[in-house]
C-alpha positions as CSV (number, residue, x, y, z in Angstrom):
1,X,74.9,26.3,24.2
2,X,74.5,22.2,24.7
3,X,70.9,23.2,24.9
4,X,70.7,24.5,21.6
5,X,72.6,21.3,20.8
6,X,70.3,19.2,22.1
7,X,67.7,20.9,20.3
8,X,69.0,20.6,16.8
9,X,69.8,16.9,17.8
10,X,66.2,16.0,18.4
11,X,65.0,18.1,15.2
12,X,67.5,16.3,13.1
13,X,66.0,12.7,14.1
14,X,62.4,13.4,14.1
15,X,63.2,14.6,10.2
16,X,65.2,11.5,9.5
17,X,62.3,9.9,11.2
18,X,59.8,11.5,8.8
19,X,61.8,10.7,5.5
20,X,62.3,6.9,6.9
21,X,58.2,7.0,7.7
22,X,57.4,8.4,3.7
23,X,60.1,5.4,2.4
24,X,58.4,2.6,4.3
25,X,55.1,4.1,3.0
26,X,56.5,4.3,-0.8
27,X,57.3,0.3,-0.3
28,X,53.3,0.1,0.2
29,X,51.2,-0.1,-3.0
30,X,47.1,0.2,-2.1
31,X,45.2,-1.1,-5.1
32,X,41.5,0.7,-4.4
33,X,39.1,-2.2,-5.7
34,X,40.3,-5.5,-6.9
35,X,37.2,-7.9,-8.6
36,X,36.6,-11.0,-10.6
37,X,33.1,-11.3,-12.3
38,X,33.0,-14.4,-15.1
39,X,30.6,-11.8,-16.8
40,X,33.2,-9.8,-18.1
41,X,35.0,-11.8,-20.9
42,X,38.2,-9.7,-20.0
43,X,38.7,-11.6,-17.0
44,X,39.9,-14.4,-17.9
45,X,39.3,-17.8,-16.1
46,X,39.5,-17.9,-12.2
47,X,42.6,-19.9,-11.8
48,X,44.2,-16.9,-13.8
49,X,42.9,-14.6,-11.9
50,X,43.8,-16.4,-8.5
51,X,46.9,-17.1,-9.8
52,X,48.0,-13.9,-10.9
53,X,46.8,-12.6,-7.4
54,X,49.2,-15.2,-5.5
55,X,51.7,-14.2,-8.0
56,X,52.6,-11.3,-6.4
57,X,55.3,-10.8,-4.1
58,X,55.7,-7.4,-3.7
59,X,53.9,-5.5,-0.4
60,X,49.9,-4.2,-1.5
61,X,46.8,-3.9,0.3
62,X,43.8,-4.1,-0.7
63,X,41.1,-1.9,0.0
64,X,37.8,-3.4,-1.4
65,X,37.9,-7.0,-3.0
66,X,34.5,-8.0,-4.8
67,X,34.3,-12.0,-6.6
68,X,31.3,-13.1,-8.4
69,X,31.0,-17.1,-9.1
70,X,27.3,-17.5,-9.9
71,X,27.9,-20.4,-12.3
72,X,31.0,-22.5,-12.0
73,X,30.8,-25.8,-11.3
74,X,32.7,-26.2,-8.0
75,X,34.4,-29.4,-6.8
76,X,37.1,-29.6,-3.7
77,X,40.0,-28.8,-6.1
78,X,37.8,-25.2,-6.3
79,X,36.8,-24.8,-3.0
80,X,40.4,-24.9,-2.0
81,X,41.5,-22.1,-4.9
82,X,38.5,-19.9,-3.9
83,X,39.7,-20.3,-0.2
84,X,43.5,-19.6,-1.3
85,X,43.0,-16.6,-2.9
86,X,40.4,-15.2,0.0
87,X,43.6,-16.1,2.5
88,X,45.6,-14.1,0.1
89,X,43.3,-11.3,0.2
90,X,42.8,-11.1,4.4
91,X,46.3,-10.7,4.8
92,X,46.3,-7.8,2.3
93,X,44.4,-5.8,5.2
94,X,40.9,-5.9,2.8
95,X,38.2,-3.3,4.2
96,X,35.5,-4.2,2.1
97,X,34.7,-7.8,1.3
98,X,32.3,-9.2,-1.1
99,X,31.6,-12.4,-1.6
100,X,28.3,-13.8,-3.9
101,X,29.4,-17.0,-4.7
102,X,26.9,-19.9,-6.0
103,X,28.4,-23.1,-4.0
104,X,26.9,-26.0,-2.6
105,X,25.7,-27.1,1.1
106,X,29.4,-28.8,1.7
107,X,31.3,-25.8,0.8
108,X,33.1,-23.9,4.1
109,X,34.5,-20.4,4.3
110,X,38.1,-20.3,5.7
111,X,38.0,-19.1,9.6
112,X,40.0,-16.5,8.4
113,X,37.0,-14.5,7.2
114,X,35.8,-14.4,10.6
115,X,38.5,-13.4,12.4
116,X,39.7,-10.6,10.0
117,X,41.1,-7.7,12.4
118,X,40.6,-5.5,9.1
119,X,37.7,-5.3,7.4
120,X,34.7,-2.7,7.7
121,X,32.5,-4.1,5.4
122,X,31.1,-7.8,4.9
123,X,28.6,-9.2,1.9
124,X,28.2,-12.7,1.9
125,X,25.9,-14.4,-0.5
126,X,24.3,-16.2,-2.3
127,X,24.4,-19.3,-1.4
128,X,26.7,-19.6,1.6
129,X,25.3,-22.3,4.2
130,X,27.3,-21.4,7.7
131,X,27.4,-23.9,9.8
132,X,30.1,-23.7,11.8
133,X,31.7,-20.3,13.4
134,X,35.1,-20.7,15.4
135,X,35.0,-19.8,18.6
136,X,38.0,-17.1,18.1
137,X,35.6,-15.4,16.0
138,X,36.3,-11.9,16.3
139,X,35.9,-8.9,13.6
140,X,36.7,-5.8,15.6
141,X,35.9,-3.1,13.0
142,X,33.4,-4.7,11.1
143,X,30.4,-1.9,11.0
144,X,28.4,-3.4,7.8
145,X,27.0,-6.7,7.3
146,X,25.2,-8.1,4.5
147,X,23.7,-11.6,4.2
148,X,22.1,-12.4,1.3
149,X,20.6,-15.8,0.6
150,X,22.8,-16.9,3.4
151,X,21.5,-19.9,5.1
152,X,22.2,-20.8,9.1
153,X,22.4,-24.1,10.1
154,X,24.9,-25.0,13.1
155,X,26.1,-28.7,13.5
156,X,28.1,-27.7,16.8
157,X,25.1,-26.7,18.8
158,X,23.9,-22.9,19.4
159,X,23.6,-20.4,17.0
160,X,25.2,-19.8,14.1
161,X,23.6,-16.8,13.8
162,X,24.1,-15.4,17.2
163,X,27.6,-16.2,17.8
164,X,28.3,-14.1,14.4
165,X,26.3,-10.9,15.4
166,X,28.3,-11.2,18.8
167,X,31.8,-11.5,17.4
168,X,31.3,-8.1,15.9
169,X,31.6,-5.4,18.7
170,X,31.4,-2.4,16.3
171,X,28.3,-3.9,14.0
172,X,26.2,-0.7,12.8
173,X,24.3,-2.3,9.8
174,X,22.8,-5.4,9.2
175,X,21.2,-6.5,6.2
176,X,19.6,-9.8,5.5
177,X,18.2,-10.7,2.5
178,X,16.0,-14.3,2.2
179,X,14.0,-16.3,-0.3
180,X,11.3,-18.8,1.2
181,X,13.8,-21.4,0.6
182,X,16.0,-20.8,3.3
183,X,15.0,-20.9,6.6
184,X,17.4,-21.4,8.8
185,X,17.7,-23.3,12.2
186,X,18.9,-20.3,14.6
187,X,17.5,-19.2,17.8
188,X,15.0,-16.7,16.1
189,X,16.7,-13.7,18.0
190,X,17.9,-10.6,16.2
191,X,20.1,-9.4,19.5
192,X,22.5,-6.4,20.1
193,X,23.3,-3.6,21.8
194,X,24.9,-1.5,19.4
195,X,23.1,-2.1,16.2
196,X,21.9,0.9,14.4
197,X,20.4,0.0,11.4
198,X,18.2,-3.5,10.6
199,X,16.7,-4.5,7.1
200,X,15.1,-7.5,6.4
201,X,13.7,-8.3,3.4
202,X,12.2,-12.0,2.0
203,X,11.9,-11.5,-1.5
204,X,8.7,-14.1,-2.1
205,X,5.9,-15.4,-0.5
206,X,4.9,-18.8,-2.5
207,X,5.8,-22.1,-1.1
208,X,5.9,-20.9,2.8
209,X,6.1,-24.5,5.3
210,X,5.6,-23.7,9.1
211,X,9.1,-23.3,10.2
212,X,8.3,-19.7,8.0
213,X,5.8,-18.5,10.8
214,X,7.7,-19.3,14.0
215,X,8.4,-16.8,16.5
216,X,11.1,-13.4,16.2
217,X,12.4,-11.2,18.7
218,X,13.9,-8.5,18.1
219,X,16.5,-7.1,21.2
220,X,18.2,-3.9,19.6
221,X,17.7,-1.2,21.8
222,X,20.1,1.5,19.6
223,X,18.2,0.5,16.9
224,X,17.3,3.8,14.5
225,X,16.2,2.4,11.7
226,X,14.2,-0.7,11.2
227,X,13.2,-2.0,7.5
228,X,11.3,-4.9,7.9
229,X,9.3,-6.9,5.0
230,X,8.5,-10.6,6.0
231,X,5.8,-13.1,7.2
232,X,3.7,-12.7,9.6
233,X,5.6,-14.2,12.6
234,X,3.2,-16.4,15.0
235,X,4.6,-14.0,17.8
236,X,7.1,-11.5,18.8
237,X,7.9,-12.3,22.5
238,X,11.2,-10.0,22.6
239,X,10.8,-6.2,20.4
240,X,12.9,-4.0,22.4
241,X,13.3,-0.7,19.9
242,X,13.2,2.2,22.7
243,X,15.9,4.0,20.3
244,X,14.0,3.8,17.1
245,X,13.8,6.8,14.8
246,X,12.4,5.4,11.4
247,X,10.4,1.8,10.3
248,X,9.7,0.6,7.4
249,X,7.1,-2.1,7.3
250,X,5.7,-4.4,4.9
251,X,3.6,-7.0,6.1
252,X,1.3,-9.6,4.1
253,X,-1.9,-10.5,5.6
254,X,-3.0,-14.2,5.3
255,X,-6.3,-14.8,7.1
256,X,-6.9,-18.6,6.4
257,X,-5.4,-20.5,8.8
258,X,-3.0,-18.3,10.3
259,X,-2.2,-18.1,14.3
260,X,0.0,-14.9,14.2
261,X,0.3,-12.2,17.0
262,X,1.8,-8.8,16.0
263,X,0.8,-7.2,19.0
264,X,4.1,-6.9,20.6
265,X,5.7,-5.7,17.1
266,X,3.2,-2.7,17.2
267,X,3.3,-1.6,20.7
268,X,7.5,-1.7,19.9
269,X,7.2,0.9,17.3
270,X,6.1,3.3,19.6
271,X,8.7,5.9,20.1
272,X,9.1,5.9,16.2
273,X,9.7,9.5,14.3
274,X,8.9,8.2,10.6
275,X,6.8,5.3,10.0
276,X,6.0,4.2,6.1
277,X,3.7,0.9,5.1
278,X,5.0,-0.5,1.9
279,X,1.6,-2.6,1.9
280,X,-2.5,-2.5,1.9
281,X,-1.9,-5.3,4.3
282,X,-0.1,-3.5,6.5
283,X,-3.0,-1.2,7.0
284,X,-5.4,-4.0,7.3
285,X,-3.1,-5.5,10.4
286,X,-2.8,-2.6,12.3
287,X,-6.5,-2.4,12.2
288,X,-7.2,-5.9,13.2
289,X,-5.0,-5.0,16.0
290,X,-6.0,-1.9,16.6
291,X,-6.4,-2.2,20.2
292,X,-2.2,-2.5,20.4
293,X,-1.4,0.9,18.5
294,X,0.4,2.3,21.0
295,X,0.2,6.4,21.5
296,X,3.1,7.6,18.8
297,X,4.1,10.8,21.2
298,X,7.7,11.2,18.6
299,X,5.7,10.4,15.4
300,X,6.1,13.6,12.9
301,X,6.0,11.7,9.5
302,X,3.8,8.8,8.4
303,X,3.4,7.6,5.1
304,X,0.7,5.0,3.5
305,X,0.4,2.9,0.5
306,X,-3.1,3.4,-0.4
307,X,-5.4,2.5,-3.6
308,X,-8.5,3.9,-4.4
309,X,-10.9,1.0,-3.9
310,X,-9.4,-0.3,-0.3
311,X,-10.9,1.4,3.0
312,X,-9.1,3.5,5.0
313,X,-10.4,2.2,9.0
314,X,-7.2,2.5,10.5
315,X,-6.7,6.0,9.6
316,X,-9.0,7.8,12.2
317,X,-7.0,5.5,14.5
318,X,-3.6,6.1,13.3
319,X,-4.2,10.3,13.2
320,X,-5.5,10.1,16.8
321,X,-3.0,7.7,18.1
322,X,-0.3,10.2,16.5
323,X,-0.9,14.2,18.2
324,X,2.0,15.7,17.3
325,X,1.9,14.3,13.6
326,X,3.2,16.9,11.0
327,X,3.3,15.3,7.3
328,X,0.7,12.8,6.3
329,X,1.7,10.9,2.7
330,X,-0.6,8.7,0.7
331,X,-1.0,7.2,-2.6
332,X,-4.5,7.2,-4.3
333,X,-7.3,9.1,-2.6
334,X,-10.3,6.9,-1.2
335,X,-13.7,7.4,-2.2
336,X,-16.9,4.7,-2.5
337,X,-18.6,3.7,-5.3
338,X,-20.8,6.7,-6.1
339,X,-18.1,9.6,-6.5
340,X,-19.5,11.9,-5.5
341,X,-20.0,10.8,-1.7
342,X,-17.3,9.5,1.3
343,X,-16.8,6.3,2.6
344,X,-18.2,5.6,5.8
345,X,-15.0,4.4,6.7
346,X,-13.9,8.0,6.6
347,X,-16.8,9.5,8.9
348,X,-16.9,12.1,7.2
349,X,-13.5,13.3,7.5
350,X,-14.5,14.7,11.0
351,X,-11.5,13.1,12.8
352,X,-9.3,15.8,10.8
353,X,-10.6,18.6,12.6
354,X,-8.8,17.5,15.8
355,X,-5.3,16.8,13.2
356,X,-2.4,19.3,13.5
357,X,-1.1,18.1,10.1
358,X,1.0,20.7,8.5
359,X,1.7,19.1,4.8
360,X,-0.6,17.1,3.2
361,X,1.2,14.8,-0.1
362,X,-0.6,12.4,-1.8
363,X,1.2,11.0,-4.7
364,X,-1.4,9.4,-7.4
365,X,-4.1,11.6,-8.2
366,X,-6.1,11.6,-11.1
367,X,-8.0,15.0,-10.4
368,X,-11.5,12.6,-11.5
369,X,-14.6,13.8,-9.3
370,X,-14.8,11.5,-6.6
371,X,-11.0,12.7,-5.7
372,X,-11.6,16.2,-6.3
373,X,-14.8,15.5,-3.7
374,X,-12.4,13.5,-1.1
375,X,-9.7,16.7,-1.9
376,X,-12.3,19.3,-1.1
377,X,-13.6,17.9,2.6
378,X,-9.7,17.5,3.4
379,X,-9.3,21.2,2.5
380,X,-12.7,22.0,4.4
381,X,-11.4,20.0,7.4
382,X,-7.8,20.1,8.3
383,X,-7.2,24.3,10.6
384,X,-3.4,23.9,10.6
385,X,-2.6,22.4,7.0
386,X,-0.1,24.9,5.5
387,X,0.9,22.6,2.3
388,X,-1.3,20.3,0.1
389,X,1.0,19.0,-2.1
390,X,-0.4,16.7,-4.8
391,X,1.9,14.6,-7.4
392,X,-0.7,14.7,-10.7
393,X,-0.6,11.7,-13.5
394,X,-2.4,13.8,-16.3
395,X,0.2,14.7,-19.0
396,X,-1.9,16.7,-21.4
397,X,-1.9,20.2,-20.5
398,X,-5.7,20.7,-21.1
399,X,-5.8,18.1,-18.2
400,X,-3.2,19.6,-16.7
401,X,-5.1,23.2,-16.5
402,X,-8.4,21.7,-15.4
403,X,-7.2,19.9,-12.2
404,X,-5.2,23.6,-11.4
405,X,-8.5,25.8,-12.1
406,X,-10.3,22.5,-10.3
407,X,-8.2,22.8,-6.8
408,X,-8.6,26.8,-7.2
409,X,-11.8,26.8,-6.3
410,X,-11.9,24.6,-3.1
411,X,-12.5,26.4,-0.2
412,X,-9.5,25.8,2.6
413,X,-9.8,25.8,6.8
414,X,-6.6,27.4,6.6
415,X,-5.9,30.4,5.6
416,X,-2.0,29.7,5.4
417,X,-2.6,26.5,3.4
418,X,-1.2,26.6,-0.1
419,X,-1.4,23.8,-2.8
420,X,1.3,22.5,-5.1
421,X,0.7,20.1,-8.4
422,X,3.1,18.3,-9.4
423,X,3.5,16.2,-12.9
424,X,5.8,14.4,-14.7
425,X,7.0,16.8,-17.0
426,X,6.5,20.2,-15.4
427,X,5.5,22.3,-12.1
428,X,2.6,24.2,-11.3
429,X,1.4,26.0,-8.1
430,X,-1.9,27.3,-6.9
């Protein structure tokens, strides 16, 4: 019997327990998204909004706060309400904070935004200068960074840069973002052990000075995928992307002047399994470098930015450098001058005999003569192509027809290989 006692003791406090557990959580409001954006007249001014935030006493947290100040003119009195009310929001246990404020150089971000224990999900821009990272710096769960338009330059010695990658143990994602006005002084070293996922984007060209070009390395050996659209960097000492499964590239070519060295970028992209260029240039530079393209043993997908009147060199060089290549996908087909004829930069298509390509998409196509001759020595060519699939611009359906009745007639290596038109308004198969 003082068993059975015992028993229904411990049952009765594990449920006194529970309804104590669902009272606590009652005395916990979470408020999903909390934002201020001057764009939105309903807003109000930001001391309102700041000091509405601070007005409240009772227990919330926050689960995403977003502020926008692209326009204010700030001064310290600001800078000290703008660092208030981020305090306020830390404490609230915020997951996902973004910041795109428009400050000056002499404006700080409180420590406390680098030594959140909280938050998943970081966007700083778009004018932050960081220059000073406290060496408690620690943001155990943050998986997501974004820095856009942020600029590194470290008064204390080191890097910036570095020491922030580093204090985040868990860091998945990183996303930077950059104009040619910001370079930054940093130790040029993209470096961790964990990262998953790296984009970098500069989102113009004009005005580059030669702090632009200097060297990059890149140390992420988890790295899966790598979207990268910059200058040409003078080298690449350190590319260390043994984990890679899909890159991105998108390159410019400058030829007067320029000192650069991509060979160690391309001979790091070998173990890639989906490879796009976003660029002609990017084709040009691998075939400048051509004696660096490494043998791409994982490589099933590759996809190329292509325009009628640009050669296609590297492509006998990329097909053969790539034997177990399933999908090819291109843009505009390539012919010379007279249509009727290939370029010699094709050889004849002859290097496709050896190709175990399996789809086929090329995604401009006029269905003109000197494409339907380019489309008919593919056909003639490729012994293991089971798909052609072709996105078509005509939108008049007598156009439409002819380029259907056009591809019917081709003669195909393989029998298995079918062919699919595609147009902007409808679907049509052959």
């Amino acid at each position: 019997m003082s068993e059975i006692v015992r028993v229904q003791e411990i049952i009765s406090k594990l449920w006194n327990l529970k309804i104590a557990s669902k009272n606590c959580l009652n005395l916990v409001t979470i408020i999903s998204t909390v934002a201020y954006d001057p764009s939105f007249e309903t807003n109000g001014s930001f001391k309102d909004f700041v000091s509405r935030l601070l007005a409240r006493r009772d227990s919330y947290r926050i689960r995403r706060f977003s502020l926008k100040l692209r326009s204010m003119e700030f001064d310290s009195a600001k800078y000290n309400l703008v660092n208030d009310c981020l305090r306020n929001v830390l404490i609230r246990g915020v997951l996902d904070l973004e910041l795109d404020i428009n400050v000056d150089e002499d404006y700080t971000l409180p420590c406390e935004v680098f030594t959140c224990k909280k938050v998943v999900k970081l966007k700083l821009g778009s004018a932050f200068v960081i220059d000073n990272i406290p060496k408690n710096a620690l943001l155990p769960a943050l998986k997501t960074l974004f820095l856009d338009k942020v600029r590194f330059n470290d008064k204390s010695g080191g890097c910036a840069f570095a020491r922030l990658v580093s204090a985040c143990p868990v860091l998945e994602e990183l996303f930077i973002y950059r104009n040619n006005r910001e370079d930054w002084e940093w130790s040029r070293i993209v470096s961790s052990q964990i990262l998953k996922r790296l984009t970098i984007r500069r989102q113009d060209w004009g005005d580059l000075d030669g702090s632009s070009y200097e060297s990059i390395s890149f140390d992420t050996p988890s790295l899966e995928y790598f979207e990268y659209f910059d200058v040409l960097r003078d080298e690449y000492p350190v590319v260390n992307l043994k984990s890679l499964v899909e890159a991105k590239l998108e390159l410019p070519l400058f030829m007067v002047g320029d000192t650069y060295d991509v060979r160690n970028l391309i001979k790091g992209l070998k173990n890639v399994q989906i490879l796009s260029f976003g660029a002609l240039d990017t084709m040009q530079l691998f075939y400048i470098f051509r004696e660096a393209v490494p043998v791409f043993e994982n490589l099933f997908h590759l996809s190329l930015t292509t325009e009628a009147a640009f050669c296609w060199d590297v492509l006998p060089i990329l097909l053969e450098k790539s034997p177990n290549l399933e999908t090819l996908t291109i843009g505009a087909l390539h012919y010379s001058t007279q249509e009727d004829t290939v370029c010699e930069c094709l050889k004849g298509y002859s290097f496709l005999s050896s190709c175990h390509i399996e789809v086929l998409r090329i995604t401009q196509f006029e269905g003109d003569i000197g494409e339907m001759v380019q489309i008919k020595h593919i056909l003639e060519k490729l012994p293991s192509l089971e798909l052609l699939e072709i996105h078509g611009q005509a939108r008049r359906d007598d156009e439409k027809l002819q380029i259907m009745l056009d591809l019917l007639m081709l003669e195909r290596a393989s029998s298995e290989c079918k062919v699919q038109v595609k147009f902007p308004v409808c679907f049509a198969s052959a």
